[in-house]
Every structure is written in structure tokens, then in C-alpha cells.
FIKOL-423644 format. One record per residue (C-alpha): residue in three letters; x, y, z. Coordinates in steps of 0.02 Angstrom, whole numbers, plus 50000, padded with zeros to 5 digits. Layout:
REM FIKOL-423644
<drengu code="ALA" x="X" y="Y" z="Z"/>
...
This chain:
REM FIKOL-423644
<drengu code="UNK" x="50956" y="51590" z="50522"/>
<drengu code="UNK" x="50857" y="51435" z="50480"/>
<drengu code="UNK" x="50971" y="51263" z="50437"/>
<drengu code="UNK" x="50908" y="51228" z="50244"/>
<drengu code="UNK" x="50860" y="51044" z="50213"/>
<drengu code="UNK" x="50871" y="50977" z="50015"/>
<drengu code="UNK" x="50726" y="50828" z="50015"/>
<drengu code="UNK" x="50770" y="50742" z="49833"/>
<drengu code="UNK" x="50613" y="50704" z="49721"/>
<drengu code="UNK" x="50478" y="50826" z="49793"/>
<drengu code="UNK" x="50333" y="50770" z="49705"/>
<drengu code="UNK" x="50331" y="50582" z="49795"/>
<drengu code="UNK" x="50238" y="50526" z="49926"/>
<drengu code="UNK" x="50375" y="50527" z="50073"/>
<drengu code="UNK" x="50466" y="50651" z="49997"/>
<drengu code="UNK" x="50268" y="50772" z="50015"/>
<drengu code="UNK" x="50259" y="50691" z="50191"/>
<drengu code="UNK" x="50466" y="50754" z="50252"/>
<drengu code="UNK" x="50438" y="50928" z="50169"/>
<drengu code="UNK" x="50296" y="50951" z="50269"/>
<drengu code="UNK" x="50354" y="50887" z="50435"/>
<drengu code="UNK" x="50515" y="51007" z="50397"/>
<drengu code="UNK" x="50425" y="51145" z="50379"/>
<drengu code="UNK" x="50336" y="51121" z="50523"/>
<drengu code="UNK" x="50501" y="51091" z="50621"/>
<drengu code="UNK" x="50557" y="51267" z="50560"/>
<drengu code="UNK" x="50644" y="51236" z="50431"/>
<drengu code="UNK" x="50688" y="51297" z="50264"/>
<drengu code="UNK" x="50674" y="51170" z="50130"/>
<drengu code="UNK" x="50737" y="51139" z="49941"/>
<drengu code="UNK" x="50647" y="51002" z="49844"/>
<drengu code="UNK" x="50719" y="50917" z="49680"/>
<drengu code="UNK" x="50590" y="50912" z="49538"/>
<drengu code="UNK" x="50633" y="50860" z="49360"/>
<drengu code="UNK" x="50547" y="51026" z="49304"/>
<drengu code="UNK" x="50484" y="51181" z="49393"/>
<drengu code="UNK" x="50321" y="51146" z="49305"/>
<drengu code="UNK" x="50315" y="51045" z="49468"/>
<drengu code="UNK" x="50332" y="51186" z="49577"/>
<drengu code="UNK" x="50155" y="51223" z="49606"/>
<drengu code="UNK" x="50089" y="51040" z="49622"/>
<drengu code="UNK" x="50220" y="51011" z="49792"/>
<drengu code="UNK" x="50163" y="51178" z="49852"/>
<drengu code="UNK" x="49987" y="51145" z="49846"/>
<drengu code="UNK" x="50004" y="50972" z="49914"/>
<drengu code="UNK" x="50121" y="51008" z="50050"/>
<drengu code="UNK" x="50003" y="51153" z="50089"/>
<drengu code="UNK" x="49862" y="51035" z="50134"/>
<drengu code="UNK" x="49945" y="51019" z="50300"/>
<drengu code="UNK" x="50066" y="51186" z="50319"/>
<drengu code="UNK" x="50104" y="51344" z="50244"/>
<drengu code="UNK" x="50258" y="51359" z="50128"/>
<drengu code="UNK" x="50263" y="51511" z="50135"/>
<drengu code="UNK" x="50444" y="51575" z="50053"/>
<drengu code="UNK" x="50529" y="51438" z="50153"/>
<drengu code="UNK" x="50497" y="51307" z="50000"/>
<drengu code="UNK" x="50609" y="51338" z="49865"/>
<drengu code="UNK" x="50644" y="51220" z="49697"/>
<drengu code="UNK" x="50795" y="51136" z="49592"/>
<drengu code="UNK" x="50782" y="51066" z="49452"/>
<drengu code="UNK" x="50884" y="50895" z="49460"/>
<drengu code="UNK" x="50853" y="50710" z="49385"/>
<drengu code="UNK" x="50940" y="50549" z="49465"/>
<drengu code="UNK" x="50987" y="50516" z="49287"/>
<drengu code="UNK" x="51084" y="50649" z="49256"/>
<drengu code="UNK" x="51223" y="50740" z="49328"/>
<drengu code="UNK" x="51151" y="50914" z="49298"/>
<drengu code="UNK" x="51079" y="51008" z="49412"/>
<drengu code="UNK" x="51153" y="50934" z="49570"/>
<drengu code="UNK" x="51295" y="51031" z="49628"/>
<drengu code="UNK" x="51156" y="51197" z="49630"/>
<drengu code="UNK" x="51051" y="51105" z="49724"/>
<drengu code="UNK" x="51165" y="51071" z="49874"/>
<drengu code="UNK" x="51247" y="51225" z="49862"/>
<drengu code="UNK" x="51207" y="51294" z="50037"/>
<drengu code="UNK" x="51114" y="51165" z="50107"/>
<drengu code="UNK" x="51159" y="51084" z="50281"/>
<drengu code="UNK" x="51088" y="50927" z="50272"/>
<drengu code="UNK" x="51014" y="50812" z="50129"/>
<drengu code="UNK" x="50844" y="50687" z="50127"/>
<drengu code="UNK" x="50880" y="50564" z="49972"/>
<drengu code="UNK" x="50709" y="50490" z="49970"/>
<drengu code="UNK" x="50682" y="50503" z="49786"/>
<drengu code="UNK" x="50683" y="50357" z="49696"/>
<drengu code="UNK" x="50624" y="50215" z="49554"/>
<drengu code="UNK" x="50479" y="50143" z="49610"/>
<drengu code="UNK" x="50391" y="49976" z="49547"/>
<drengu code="UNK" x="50404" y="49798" z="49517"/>
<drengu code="UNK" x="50334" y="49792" z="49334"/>
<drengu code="UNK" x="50501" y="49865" z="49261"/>
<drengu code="UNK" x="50649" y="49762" z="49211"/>
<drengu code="UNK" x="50794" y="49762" z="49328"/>
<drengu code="UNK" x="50923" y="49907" z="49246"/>
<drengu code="UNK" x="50760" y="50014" z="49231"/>
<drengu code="UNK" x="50745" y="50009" z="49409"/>
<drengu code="UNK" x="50927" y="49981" z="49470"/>
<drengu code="UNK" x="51051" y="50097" z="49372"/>
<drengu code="UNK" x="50951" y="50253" z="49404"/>
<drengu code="UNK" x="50921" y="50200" z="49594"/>
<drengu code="UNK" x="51120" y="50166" z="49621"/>
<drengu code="UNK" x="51186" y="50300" z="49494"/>
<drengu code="UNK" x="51062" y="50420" z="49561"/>
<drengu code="UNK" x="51130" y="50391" z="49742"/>
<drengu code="UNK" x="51296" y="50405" z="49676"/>
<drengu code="UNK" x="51241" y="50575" z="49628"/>
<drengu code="UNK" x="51177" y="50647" z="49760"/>
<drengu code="UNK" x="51319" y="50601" z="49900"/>
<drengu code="UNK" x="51448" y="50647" z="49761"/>
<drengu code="UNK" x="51360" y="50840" z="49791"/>
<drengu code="UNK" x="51333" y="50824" z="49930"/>
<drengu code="UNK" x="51509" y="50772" z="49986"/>
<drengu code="UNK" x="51582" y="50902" z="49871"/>
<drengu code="UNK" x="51478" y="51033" z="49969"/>
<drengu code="UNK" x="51531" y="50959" z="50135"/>
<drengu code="UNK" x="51337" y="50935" z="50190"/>
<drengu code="UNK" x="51332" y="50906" z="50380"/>
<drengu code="UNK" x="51220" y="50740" z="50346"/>
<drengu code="UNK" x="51130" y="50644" z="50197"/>
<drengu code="UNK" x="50993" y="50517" z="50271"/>
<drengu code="UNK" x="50941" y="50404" z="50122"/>
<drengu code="UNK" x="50789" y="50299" z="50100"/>
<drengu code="UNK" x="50824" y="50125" z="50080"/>
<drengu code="UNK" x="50714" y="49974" z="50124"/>
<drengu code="UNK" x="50679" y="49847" z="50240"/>
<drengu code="UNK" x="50708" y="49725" z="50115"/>
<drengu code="UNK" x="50890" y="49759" z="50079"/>
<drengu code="UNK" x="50932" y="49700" z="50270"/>
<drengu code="UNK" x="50799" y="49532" z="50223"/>
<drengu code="UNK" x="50838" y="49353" z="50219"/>
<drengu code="UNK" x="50798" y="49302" z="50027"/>
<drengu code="UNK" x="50632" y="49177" z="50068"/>
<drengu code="UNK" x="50511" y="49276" z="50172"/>
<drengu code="UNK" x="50455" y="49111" z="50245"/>
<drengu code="UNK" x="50602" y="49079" z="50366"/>
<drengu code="UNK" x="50556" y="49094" z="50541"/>
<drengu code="UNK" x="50644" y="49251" z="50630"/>
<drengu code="UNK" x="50688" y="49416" z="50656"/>
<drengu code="UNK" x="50811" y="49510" z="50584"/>
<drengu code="UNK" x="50916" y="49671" z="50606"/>
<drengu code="UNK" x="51025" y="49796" z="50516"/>
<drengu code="UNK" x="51175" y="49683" z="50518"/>
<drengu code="UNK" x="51093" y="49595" z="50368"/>
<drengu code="UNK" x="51116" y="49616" z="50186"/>
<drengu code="UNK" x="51007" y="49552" z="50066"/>
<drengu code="UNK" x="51102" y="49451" z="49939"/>
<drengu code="UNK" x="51117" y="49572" z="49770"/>
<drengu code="UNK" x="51165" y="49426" z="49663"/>
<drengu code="UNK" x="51013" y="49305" z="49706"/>
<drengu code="UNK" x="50939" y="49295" z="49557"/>
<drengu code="UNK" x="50756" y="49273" z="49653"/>
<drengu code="UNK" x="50761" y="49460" z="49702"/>
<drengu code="UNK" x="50626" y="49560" z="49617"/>
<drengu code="UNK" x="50698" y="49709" z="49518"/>
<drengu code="UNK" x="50649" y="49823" z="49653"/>
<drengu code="UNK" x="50722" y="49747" z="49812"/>
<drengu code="UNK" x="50874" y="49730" z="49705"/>
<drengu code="UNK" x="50876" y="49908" z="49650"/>
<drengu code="UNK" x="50860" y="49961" z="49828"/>
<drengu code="UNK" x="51016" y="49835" z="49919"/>
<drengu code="UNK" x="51126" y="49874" z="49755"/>
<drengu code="UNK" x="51109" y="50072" z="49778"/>
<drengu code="UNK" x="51135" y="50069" z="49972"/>
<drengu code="UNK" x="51276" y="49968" z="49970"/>
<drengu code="UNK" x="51351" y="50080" z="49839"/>
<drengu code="UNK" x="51324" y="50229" z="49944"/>
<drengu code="UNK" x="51415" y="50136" z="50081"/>
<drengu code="UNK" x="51572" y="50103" z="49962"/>
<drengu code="UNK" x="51569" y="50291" z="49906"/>
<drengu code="UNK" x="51571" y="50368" z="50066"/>
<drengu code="UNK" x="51701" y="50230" z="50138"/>
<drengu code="UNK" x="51798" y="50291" z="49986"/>
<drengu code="UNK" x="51773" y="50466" z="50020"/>
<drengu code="UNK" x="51816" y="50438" z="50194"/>
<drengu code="UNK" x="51654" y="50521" z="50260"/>
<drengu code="UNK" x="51564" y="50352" z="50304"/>
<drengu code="UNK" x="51495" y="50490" z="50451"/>
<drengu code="UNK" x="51405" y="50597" z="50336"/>
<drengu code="UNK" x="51276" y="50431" z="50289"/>
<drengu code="UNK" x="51133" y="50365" z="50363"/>
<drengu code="UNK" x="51013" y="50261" z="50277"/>
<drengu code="UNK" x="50833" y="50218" z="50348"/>
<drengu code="UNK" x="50748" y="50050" z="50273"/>
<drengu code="UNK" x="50575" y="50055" z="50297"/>
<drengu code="UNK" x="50442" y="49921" z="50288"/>
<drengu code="UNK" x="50281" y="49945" z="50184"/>
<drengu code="UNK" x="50243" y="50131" z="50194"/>
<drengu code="UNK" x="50051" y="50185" z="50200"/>
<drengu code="UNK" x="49939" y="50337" z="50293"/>
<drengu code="UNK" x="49861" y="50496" z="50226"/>
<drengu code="UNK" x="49898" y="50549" z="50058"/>
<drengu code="UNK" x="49935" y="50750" z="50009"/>
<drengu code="UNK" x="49868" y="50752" z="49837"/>
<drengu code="UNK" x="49825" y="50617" z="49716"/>
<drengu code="UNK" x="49985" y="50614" z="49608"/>
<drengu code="UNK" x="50089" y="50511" z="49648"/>
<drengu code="UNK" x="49995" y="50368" z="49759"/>
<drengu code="UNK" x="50163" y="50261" z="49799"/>
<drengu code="UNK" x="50140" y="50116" z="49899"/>
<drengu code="UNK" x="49968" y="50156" z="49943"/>
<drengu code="UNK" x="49867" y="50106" z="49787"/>
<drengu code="UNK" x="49829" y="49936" z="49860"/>
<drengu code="UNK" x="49741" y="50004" z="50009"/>
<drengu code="UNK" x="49645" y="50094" z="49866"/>
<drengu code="UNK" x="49611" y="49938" z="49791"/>
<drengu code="UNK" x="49559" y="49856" z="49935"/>
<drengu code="UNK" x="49426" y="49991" z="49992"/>
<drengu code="UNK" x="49376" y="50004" z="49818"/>
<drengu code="UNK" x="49325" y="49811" z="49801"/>
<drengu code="UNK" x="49447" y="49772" z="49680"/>
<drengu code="UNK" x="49542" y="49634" z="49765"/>
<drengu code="UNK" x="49448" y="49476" z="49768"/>
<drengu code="UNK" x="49521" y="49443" z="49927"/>
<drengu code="UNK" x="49677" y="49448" z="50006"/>
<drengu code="UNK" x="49845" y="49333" z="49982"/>
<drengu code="UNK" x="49924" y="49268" z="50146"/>
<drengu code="UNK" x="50050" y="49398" z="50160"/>
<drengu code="UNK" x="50104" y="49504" z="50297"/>
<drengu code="UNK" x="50181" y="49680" z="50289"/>
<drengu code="UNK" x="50277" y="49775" z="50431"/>
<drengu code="UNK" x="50173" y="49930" z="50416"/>
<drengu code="UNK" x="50246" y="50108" z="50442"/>
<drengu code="UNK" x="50166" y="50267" z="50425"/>
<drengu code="UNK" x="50216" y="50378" z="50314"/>
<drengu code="UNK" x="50207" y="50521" z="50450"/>
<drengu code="UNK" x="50331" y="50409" z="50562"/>
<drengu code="UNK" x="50453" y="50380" z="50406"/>
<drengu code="UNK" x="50445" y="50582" z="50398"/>
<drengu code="UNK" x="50484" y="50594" z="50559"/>
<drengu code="UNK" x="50635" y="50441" z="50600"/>
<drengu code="UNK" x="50711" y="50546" z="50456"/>
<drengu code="UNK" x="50720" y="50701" z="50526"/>
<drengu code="UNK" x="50785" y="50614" z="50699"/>
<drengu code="UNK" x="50924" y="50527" z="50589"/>
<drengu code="UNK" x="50957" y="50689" z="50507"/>
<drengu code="UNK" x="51006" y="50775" z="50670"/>
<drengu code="UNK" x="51063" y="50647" z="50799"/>
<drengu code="UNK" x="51248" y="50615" z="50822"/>
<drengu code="UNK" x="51247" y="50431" z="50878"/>
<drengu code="UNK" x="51163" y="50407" z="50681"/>
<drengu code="UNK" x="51309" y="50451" z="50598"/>
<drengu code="UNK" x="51367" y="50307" z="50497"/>
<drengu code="UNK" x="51219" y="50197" z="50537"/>
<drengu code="UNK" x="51087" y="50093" z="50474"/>
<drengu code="UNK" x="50902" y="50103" z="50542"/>
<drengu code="UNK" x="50765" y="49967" z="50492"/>
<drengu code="UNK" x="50604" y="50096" z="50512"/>
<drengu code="UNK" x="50478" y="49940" z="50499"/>
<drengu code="UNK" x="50304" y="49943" z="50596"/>
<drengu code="UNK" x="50205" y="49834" z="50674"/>
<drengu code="UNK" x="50184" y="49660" z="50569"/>
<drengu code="UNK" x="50018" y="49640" z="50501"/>
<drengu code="UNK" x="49896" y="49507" z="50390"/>
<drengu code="UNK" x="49832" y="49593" z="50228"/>
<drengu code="UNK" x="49681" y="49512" z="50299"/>
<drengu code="UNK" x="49704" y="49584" z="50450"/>
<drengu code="UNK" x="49700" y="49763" z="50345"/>
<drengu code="UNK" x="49562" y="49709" z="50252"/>
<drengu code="UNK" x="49449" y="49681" z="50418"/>
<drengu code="UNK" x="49522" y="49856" z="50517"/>
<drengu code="UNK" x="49470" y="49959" z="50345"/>
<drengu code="UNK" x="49329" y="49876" z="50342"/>
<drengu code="UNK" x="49278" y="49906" z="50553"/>
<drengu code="UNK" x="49374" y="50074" z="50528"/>
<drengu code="UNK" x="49289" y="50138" z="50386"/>
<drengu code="UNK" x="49106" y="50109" z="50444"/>
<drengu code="UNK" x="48987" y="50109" z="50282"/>
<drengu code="UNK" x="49125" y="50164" z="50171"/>
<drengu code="UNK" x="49218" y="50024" z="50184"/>
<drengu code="UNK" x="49079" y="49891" z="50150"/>
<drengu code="UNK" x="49148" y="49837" z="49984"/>
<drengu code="UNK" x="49323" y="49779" z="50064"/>
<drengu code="UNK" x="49338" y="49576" z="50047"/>
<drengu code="UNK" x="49394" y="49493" z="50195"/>
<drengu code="UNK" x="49413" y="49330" z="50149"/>
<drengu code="UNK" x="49591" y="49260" z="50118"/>
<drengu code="UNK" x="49643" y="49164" z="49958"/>
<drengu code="UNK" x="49688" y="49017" z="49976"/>
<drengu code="UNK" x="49897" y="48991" z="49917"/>
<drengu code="UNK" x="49855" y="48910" z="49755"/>
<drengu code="UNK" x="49728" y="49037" z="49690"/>
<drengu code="UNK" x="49844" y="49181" z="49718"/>
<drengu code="UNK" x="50002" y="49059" z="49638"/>
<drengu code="UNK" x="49866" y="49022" z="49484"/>
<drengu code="UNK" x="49839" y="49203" z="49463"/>
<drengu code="UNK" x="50023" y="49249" z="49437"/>
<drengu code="UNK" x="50043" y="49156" z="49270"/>
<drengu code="UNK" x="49936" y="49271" z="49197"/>
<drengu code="UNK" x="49950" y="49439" z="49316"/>
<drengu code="UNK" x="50122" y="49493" z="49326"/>
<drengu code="UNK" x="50138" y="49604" z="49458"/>
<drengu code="UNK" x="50062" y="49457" z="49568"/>
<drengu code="UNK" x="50217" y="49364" z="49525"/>
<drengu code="UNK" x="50344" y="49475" z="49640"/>
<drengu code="UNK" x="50236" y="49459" z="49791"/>
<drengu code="UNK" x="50215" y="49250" z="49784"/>
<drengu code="UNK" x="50388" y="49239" z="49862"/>
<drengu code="UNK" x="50317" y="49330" z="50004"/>
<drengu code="UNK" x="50174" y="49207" z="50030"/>
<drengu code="UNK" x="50152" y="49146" z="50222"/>
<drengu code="UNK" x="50284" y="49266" z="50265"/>
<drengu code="UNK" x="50355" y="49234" z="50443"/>
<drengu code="UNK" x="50500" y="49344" z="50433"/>
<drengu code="UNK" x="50513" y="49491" z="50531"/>
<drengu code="UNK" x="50614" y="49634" z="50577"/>
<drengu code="UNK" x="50666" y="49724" z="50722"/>
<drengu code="UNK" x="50664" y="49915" z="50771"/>
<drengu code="UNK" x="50764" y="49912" z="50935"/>
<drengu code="UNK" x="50906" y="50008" z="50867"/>
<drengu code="UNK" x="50800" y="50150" z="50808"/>
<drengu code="UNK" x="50708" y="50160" z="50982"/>
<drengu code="UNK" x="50876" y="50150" z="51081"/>
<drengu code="UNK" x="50957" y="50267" z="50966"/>
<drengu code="UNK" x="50836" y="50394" z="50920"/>
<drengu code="UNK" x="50691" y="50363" z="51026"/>
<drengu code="UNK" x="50577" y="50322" z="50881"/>
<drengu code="UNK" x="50431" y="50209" z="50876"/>
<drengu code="UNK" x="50294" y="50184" z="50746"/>
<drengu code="UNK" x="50103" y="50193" z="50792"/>
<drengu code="UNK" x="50013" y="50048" z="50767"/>
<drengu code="UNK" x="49967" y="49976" z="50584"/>
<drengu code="UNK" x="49774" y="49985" z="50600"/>
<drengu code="UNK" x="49768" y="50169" z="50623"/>
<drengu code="UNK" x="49893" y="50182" z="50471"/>
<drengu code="UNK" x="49791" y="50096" z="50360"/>
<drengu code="UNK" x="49639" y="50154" z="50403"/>
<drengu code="UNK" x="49704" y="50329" z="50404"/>
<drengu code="UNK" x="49754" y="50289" z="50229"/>
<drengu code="UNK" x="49577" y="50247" z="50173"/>
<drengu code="UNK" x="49472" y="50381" z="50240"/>
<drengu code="UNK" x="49631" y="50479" z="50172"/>
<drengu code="UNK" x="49601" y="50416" z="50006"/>
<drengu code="UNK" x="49389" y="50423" z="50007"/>
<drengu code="UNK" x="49405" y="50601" z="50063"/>
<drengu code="UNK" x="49514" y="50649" z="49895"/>
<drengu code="UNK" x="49387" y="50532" z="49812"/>
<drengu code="UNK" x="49535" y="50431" z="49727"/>
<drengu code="UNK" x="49402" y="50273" z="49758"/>
């Protein structure tokens, strides 16, 4: 008999990308949606790739309530909590209560049904010094600072609900059943065009919309390696109780800008390549608030380092360039640009 997985939040973009690379493991999978209206919009998107066949079954659950849950770990032996708030235009209990209560809610379930594992998506950015702009490289033994009040909603939503799930499951005493994955900026081929995640900016960027780029730098990880150091977390022993940074190869958004633009041939010829200069991009943010939560990150020379999750679980991510420009032909073959 098949082990059943429960991936939280089926109609996201990881979420698509570890039902799919389940199923294609062999095995059976239960997705959260907030309504089985849902149902046939993960099946069609996860069937881009593989065939759901009657191994893809639904619950209905929301992070914001306590319904729902206990049904849809009843029976399952291991749990992907991937689902959650996404943004940085909401204010900070819009994106923080439902990311820690919601991941209070799920390992309460899941402890309750005595689940063999429950990986959970955090970010790189809860194990990050506060400025960007410090030289080094970091590791899991870092927490971001929850109280800085310089933290952008989201990076605060994110350390607040992983160190909660630490505390419950210390609590609990089942600190084994954890593991939480923090990944860097997640990009690559997209399964359907509803929920676009992360990867709207490489949508931007291909379709000419961005002037140019900032001087930022992202740690790039596929989406398809996120899938899959989940699934190795999931099953390996030694990750019991552990923290993973899943960040990828560190990379200038004019660096991306120049691989679409190579990569893509004649469809990527309206991608600017030249970089802002500090003060445009600073400018800009008075008036453009979503530029405001990415200033801090401006000349960014802090990095992070993956050695644990190679020792560990023998994972490594592929480099950024074919991510991203996976992502754009990705996105100009659903004709989202």
C-alpha cells in the first residue's frame, strides 16, 4: 500500500510543483483547498506534467480556521505545510497571524494523528542577518530578529510562524516530527497561470515592464529542486528535528535580465539590461510601494550556505540561469506575457 502525503494549499505554486513530484515518486497525495471548487483547477495543472489518476484526492481546510484539519490528516503518514500568506503589500497581522496560527494548525493535526513527519516551508530570510548589505555567509544557526521593526511584513510572518512551530513541537515533545526548509527566491516552470507566486517579476522582466533592474541579488532555487529537498526532508532520518536553508546559486537581477534575454532568443528582446542606478530605484519607492520592501536589499552581499542540505540529504540546486530562463519560456508558452 502506497504511504499518503497531505501537501497543504494545493492550488500554489510549490505546493502544484510537490504534488507532482509525489506523484511521480508513487505516491498517494491529499491537497488542502479552501473549496473543492478547486479540485479540478490542481488536477488539471498538476496534470500538465503527470497523471492523477485516483491517487489525488481533496480536503477542504483554511489556515484560518480550525475546521477541516483533523479530516485531513486522518490517515496520512507524512505532511508538506507549504501553504501560506504570500506578499509584501499587506499589513503585518494580515500576513503574520494566519502564517503562525495556520502552522499552529496544521502540526496540532498532525501531532494529534501521530504523522511520521511534517516538513514546513519557511524562508531563507528567517535564518538572515537584518541589513542584506553585511558581508558573509550565513547558516541555519541564525534567526532573523522577529522584533526588528525593519522586517517587511512578510519575512516577519515567515521567522514568527517557524519559530512557533519550534515552541509547539518542543512543547509537544515531538521536536522529531519537524523539519522546516527555508528557501531563497523560488522561480522555474509554471503549471497553470493561477497562482504565479514569486515568479511574476520574471514576467515582468520578459514582458518589458521593468525599466531596468535594481542592484539586488537573489539566491535562486528552482521550484522543481524545492519539490524535491522536500520530499528528501520528508523521508530521511538524519532530518528529523532540523533546519535546511534550500537557497541556490546567488545571482544579479541584471545578471537574470541578460541570461533571459541570451536564453530566450527573439522572445526575450524586450528584457532591459541596464541596471538602475541606487537613487532611481530609492526615488521610486516614495511613490511605488512594493519597491519600498526590496530597498533594504539594495547591493546585497549577504549570502547563505547549503552545505548542510548537501551533507545531509545529498541535495543540490541547478544553476540559476537555467531556472530563470526555464521560467520565461515557461511563462511565453502559457502566454501569461
Amino acid at each position: 500500500m502506497n504511504e499518503t502525503v497531505l501537501v497543504t494549499g494545493g492550488t500554489g505554486y510549490v505546493a502544484g510543483w510537490c504534488i507532482t513530484a509525489l506523484l511521480q515518486r508513487g505516491y498517494d497525495v491529499r491537497t488542502t483547498v479552501r473549496s473543492l471548487k478547486k479540485e479540478q483547477t490542481v488536477r488539471d495543472a498538476v496534470g500538465t506534467v503527470v497523471d492523477p489518476g485516483d491517487r489525488l484526492s481533496f480536503a477542504v481546510a483554511d489556515l484560518t480556521t480550525d475546521e477541516g484539519w483533523d479530516a485531513a490528516v486522518a490517515g496520512v503518514d507524512y505532511v508538506l505545510h507549504v501553504a501560506s500568506p504570500l506578499g509584501t503589500e499587506a499589513g503585518q497581522e494580515d500576513l503574520v497571524t494566519p502564517a503562525r496560527d495556520g502552522a499552529l494548525r496544521v502540526l496540532r493535526a498532525a501531532a494529534k494523528a501521530d504523522v511520521k513527519r511534517v516538513v514546513m516551508t519557511s524562508a531563507a530570510n528567517a535564518a538572515s542577518p537584518s541589513d542584506y548589505r553585511e558581508e558573509g555567509t550565513t547558516d541555519e544557526t541564525l534567526w532573523t530578529d522577529p522584533e526588528d521593526p525593519t522586517l517587511i511584513p512578510y519575512r516577519r510572518s515567515k521567522t514568527v510562524a517557524e519559530k512557533a512551530a519550534w515552541s509547539f513541537v518542543e512543547g509537544e515533545g515531538k521536536t522529531s516530527m519537524l523539519t522546516t526548509i527555508l528557501p531563497g527566491a523560488v522561480f522555474g516552470p509554471i503549471l497553470s497561470t493561477g497562482n504565479l507566486g514569486s515568479v511574476q517579476i520574471i514576467a515582468r522582466m520578459v514582458g518589458g515592464k521593468m525599466p531596468g533592474t535594481p542592484r539586488i541579488g537573489l539566491e535562486i532555487v528552482d521550484v522543481r529542486d524545492l519539490a524535491d529537498i522536500h520530499i528528501r526532508a520528508m523521508t530521511a532520518p538524519e532530518a528529523a528535528g532540523q533546519r535546511f536553508l534550500a537557497t541556490g546559486e546567488f545571482t544579479w537581477m541584471r545578471d537574470m535580465a541578460m541570461d533571459l534575454k541570451n536564453g530566450l532568443g527573439a522572445d526575450g528582446a524586450k528584457v532591459k539590461t541596464r541596471q538602475l542606478p541606487d537613487f532611481v530605484v530609492k526615488l521610486s519607492a516614495v511613490f511605488d510601494k512594493p519597491l519600498r520592501s526590496i530597498v533594504v536589499s539594495l547591493g546585497r552581499r549577504n549570502l547563505h550556505s547549503t552545505a548542510k542540505a548537501e551533507r545531509v540529504l545529498g541535495w543540490k540546486a541547478r544553476p540559476a540561469a537555467e531556472t530563470v530562463v526555464a521560467c520565461g519560456r515557461s511563462l511565453l508558452d502559457w502566454k501569461v506575457i
